[in-house]
C-alpha positions as YAML, in Angstrom:
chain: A
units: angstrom
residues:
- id: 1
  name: UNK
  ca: [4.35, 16.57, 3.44]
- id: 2
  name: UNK
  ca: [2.50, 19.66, 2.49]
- id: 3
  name: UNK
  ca: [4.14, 23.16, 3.61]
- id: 4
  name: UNK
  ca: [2.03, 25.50, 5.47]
- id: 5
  name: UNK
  ca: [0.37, 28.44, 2.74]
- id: 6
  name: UNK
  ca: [1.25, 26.02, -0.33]
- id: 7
  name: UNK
  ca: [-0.56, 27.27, -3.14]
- id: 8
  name: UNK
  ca: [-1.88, 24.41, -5.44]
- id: 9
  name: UNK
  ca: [0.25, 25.32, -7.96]
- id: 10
  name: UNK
  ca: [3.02, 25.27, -6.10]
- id: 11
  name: UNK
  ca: [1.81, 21.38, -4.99]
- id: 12
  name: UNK
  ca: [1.52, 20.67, -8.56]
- id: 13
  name: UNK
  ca: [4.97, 21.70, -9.17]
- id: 14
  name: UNK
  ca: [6.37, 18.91, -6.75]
- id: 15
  name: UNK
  ca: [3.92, 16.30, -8.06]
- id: 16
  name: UNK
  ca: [3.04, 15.25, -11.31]
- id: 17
  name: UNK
  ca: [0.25, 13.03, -10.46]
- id: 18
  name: UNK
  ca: [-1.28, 16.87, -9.20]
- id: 19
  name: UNK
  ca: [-1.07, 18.31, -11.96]
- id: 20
  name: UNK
  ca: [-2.92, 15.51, -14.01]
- id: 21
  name: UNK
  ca: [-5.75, 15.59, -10.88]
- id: 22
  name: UNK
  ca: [-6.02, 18.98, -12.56]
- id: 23
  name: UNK
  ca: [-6.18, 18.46, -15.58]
- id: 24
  name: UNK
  ca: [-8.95, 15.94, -14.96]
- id: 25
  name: UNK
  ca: [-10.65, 19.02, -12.80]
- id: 26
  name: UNK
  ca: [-10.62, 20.92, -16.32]
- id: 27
  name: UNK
  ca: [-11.82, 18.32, -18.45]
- id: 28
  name: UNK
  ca: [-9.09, 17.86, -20.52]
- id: 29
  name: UNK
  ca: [-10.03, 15.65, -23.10]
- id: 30
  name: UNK
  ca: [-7.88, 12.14, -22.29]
- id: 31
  name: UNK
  ca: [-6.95, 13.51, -18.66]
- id: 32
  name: UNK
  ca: [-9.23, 11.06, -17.06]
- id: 33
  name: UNK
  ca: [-8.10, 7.90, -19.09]
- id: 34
  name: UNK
  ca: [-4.55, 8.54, -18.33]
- id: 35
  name: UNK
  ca: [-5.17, 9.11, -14.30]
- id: 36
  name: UNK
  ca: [-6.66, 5.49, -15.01]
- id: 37
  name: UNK
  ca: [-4.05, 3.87, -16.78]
- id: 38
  name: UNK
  ca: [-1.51, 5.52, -14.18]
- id: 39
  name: UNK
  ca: [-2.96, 4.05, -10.99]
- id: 40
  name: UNK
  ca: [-5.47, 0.89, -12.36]
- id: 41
  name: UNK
  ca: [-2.64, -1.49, -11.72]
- id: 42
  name: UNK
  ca: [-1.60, -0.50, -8.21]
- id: 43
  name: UNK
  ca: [-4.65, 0.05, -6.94]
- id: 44
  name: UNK
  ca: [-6.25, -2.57, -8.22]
- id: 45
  name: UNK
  ca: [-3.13, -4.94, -6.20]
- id: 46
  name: UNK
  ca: [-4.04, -2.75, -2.77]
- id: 47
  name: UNK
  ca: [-7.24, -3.43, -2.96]
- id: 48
  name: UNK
  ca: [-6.78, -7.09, -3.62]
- id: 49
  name: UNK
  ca: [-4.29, -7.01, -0.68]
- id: 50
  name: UNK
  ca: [-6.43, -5.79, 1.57]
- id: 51
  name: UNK
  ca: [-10.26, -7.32, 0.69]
- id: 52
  name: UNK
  ca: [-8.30, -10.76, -0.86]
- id: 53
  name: UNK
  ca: [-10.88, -11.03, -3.48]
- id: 54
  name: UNK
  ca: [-9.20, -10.54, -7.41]
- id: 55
  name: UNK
  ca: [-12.81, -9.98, -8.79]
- id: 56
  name: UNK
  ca: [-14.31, -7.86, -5.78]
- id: 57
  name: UNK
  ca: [-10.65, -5.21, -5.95]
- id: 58
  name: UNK
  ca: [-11.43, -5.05, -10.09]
- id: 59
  name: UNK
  ca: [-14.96, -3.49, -8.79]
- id: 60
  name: UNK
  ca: [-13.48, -1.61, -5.92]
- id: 61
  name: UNK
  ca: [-10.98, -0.07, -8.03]
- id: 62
  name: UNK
  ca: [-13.73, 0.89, -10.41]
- id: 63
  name: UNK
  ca: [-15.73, 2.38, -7.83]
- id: 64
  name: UNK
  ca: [-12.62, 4.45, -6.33]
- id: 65
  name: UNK
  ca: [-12.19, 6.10, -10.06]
- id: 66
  name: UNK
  ca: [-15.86, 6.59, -10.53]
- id: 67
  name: UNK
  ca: [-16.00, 8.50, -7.04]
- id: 68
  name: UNK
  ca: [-12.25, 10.59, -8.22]
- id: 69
  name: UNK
  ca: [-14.61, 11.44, -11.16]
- id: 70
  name: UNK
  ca: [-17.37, 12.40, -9.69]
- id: 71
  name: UNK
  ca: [-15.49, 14.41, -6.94]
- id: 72
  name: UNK
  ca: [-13.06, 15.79, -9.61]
- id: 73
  name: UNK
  ca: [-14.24, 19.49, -9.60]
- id: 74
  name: UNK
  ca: [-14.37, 19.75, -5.95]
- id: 75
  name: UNK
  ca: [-10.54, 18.65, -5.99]
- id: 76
  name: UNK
  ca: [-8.26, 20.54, -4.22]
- id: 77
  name: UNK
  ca: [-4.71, 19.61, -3.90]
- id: 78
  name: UNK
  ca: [-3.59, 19.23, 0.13]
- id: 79
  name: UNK
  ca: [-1.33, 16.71, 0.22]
- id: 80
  name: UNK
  ca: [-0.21, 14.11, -2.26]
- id: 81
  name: UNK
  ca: [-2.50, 12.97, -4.69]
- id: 82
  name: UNK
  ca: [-2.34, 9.28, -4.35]
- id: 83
  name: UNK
  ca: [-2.78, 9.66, -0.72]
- id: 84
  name: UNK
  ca: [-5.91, 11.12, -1.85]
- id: 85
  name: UNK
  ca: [-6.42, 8.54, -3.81]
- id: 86
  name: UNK
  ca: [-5.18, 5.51, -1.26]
- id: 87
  name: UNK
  ca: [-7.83, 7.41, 1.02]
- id: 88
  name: UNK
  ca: [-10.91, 6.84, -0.88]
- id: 89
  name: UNK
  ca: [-9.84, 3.10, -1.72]
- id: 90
  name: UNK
  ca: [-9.07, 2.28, 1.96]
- id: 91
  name: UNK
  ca: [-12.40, 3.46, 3.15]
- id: 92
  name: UNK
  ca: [-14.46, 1.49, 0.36]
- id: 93
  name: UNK
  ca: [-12.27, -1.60, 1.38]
- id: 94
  name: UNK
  ca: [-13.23, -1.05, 5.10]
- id: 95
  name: UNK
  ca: [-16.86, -0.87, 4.38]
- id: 96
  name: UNK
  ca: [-16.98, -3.50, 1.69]
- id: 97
  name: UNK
  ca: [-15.18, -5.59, 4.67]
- id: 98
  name: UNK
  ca: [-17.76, -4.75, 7.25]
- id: 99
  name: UNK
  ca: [-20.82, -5.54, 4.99]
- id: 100
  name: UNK
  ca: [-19.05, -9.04, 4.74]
- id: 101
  name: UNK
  ca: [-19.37, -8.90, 8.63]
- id: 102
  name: UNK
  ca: [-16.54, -11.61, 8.89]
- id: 103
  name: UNK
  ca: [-12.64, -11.40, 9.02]
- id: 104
  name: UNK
  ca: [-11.60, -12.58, 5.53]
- id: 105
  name: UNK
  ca: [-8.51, -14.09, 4.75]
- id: 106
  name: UNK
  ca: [-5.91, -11.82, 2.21]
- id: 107
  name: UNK
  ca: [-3.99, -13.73, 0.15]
- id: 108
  name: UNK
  ca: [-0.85, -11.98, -0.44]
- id: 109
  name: UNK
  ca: [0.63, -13.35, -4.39]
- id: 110
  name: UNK
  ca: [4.14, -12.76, -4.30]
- id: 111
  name: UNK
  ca: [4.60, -14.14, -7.54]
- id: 112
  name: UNK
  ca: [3.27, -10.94, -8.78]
- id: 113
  name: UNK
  ca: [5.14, -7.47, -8.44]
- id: 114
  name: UNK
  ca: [3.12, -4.20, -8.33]
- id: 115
  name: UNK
  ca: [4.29, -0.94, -10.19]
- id: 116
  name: UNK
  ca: [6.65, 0.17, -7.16]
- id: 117
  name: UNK
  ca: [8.64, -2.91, -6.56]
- id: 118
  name: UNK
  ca: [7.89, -6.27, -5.19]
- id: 119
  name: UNK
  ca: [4.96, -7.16, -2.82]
- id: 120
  name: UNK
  ca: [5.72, -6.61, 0.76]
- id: 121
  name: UNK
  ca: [6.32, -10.38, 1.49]
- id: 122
  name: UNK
  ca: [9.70, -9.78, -0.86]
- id: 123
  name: UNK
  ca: [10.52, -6.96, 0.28]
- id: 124
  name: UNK
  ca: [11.00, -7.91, 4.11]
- id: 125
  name: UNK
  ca: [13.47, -10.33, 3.15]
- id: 126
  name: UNK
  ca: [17.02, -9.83, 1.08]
- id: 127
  name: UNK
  ca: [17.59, -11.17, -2.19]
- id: 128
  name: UNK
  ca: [20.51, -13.52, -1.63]
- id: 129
  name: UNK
  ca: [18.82, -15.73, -4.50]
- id: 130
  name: UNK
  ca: [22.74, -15.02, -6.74]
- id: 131
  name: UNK
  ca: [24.19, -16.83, -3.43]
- id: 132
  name: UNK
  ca: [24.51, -20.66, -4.37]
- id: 133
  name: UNK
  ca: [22.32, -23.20, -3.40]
- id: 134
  name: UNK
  ca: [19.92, -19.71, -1.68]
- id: 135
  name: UNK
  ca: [17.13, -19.67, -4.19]
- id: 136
  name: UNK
  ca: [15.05, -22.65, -2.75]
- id: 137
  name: UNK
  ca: [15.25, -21.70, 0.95]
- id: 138
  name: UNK
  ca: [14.99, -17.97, -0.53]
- id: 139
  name: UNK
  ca: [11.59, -19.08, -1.94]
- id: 140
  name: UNK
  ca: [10.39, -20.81, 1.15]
- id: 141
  name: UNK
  ca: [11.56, -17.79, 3.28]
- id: 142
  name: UNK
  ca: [9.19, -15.55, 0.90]
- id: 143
  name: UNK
  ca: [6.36, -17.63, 1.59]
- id: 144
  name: UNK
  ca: [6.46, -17.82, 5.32]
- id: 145
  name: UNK
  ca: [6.52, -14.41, 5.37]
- id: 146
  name: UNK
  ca: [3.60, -14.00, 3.39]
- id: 147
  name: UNK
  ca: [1.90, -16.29, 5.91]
- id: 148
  name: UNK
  ca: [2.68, -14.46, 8.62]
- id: 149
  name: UNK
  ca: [1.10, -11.32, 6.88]
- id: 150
  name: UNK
  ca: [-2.07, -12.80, 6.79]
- id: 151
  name: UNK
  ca: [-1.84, -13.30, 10.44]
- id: 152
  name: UNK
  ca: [-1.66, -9.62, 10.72]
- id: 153
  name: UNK
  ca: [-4.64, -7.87, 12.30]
- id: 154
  name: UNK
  ca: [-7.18, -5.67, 9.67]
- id: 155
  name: UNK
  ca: [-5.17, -2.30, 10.58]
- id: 156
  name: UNK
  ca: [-2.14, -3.89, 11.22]
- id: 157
  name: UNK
  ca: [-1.94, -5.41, 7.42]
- id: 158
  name: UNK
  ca: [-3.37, -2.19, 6.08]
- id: 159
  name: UNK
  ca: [-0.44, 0.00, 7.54]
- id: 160
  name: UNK
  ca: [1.93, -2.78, 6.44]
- id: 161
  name: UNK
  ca: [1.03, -2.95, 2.92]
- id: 162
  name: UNK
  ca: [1.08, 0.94, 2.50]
- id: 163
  name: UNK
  ca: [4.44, 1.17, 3.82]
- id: 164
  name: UNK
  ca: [6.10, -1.51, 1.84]
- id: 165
  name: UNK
  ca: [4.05, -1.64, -1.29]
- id: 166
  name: UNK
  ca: [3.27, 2.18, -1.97]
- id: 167
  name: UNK
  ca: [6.17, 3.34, -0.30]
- id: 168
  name: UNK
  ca: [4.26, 5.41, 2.19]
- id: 169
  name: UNK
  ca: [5.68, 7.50, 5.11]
- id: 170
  name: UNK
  ca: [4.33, 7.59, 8.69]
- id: 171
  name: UNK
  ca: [2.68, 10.96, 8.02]
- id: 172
  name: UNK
  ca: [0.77, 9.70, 4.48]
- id: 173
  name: UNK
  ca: [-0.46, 6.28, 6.24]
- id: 174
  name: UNK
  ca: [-1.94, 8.58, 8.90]
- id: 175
  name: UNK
  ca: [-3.54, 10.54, 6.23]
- id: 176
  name: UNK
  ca: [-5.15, 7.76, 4.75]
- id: 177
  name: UNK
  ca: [-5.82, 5.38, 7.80]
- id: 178
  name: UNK
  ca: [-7.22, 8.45, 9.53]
- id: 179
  name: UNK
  ca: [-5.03, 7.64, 12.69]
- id: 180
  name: UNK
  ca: [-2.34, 10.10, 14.35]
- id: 181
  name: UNK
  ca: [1.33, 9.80, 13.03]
- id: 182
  name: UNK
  ca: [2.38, 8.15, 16.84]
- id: 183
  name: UNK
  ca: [-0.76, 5.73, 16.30]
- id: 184
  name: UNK
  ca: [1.10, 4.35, 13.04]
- id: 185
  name: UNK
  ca: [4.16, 4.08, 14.30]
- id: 186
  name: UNK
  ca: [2.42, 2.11, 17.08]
- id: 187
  name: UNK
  ca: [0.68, 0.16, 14.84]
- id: 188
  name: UNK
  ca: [4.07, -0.66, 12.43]
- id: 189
  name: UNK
  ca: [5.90, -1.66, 15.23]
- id: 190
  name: UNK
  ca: [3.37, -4.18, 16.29]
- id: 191
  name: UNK
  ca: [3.02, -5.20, 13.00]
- id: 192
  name: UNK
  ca: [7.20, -5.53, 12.83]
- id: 193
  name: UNK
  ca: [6.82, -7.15, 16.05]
- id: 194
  name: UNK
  ca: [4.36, -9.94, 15.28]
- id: 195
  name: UNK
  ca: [6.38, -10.82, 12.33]
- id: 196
  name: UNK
  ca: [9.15, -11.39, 14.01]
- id: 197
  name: UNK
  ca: [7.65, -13.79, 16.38]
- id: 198
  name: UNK
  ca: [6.26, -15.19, 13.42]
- id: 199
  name: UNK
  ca: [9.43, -15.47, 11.95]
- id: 200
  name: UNK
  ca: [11.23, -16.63, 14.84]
- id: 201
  name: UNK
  ca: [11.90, -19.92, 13.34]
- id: 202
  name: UNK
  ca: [13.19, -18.86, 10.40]
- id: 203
  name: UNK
  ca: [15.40, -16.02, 11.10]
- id: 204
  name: UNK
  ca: [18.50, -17.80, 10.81]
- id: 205
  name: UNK
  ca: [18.15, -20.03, 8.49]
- id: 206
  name: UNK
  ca: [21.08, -18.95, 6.65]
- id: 207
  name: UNK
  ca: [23.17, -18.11, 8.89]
- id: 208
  name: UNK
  ca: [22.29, -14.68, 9.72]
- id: 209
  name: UNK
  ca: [19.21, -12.59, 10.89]
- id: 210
  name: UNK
  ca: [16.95, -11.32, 8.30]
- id: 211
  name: UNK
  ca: [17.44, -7.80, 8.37]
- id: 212
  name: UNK
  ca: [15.10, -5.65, 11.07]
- id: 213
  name: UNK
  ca: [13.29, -2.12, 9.71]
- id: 214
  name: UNK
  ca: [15.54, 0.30, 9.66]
- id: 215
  name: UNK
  ca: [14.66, 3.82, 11.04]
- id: 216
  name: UNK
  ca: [14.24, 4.86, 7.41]
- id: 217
  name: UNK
  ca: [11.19, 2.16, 6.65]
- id: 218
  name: UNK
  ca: [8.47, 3.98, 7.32]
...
């Protein structure tokens, strides 16, 4: 969360993806080509979360670096840079999901794991998969839950997928959602909520609950 008088060298300090943002802003020669490299992967797997298209979040993600280009000398640091970042791609997603003008489906692959960690599907459930005879009902747990994301509303996936794939907090999802801090909380705990009754079926399945979001989720 950005202090109150933070200088943007001071920002860039705390954050290292900052101080690349500036040295893109200078034109450093090979400055842009690493911001790509850095971020190509997971945003490429956001976008694909969220517009469920492989092909369409390879353009996307192009588009999101060509506009960080283009923008680069206007860049100034106010928060963290791949909120700024997670900004621009979650408003071309929105609009390249309006000109669609129908609710698509998202396919969420949990076979694949982005550069934070596993995809959120994972990620709501514990690995017990060292526990005998756990991996095949571990498996089929995974994939219910990825189900059940899919039956999450546009916002409500969108929230979801920030929090659990990029490790956002309440404040940075409100950044880039454009929403108030209470309306993501809101909008997590609906999400959390529709999961479980989802879920319902499945929670004990092993003999005990999987595990609810902890205070410290979001």
């Amino acid at each position: 969360m950005t202090l109150i008088g933070e200088t943007s060298a001071q920002m860039a300090l705390r954050d290292p993806d900052i101080r690349l943002m500036l040295r893109v802003r200078a034109d450093e020669p090979g400055a842009f080509q690493e911001l790509v490299d850095a971020f190509q992967h997971r945003l490429v797997a956001v976008m694909h979360h969220l517009v469920g298209s492989a092909e369409e979040a390879e353009d996307l993600a192009q588009e999101v670096f060509l506009r960080v280009y283009r923008a680069r000398k206007k860049y100034r640091p106010r928060s963290k840079f791949s909120t700024w970042l997670f900004t621009i791609a979650n408003n071309l997603a929105l609009n390249a999901l309006r000109t669609r003008q129908r609710k698509p489906s998202v396919p969420l692959n949990v076979s694949d794991s982005g550069a934070l960690g596993p995809r959120p599907a994972e990620q709501l459930v514990r690995d017990r998969a060292s526990q005998p005879g756990q991996r095949l009902q571990q498996q089929e747990l995974v994939g219910v839950i990825q189900r059940a994301l899919e039956n999450l509303n546009e916002r409500q996936r969108v929230a979801v997928v920030l929090n659990k794939f990029e490790d956002m907090n309440y404040a940075e999802i409100a950044e880039v959602m454009d929403l108030t801090t209470q309306a993501v909380k809101s909008l997590l705990s609906r999400a959390r909520t529709n999961l479980r009754l989802e879920l319902q079926n499945y929670i004990y399945m092993d003999g005990e609950p999987i595990p609810g979001p902890s205070n410290e989720d979001a």
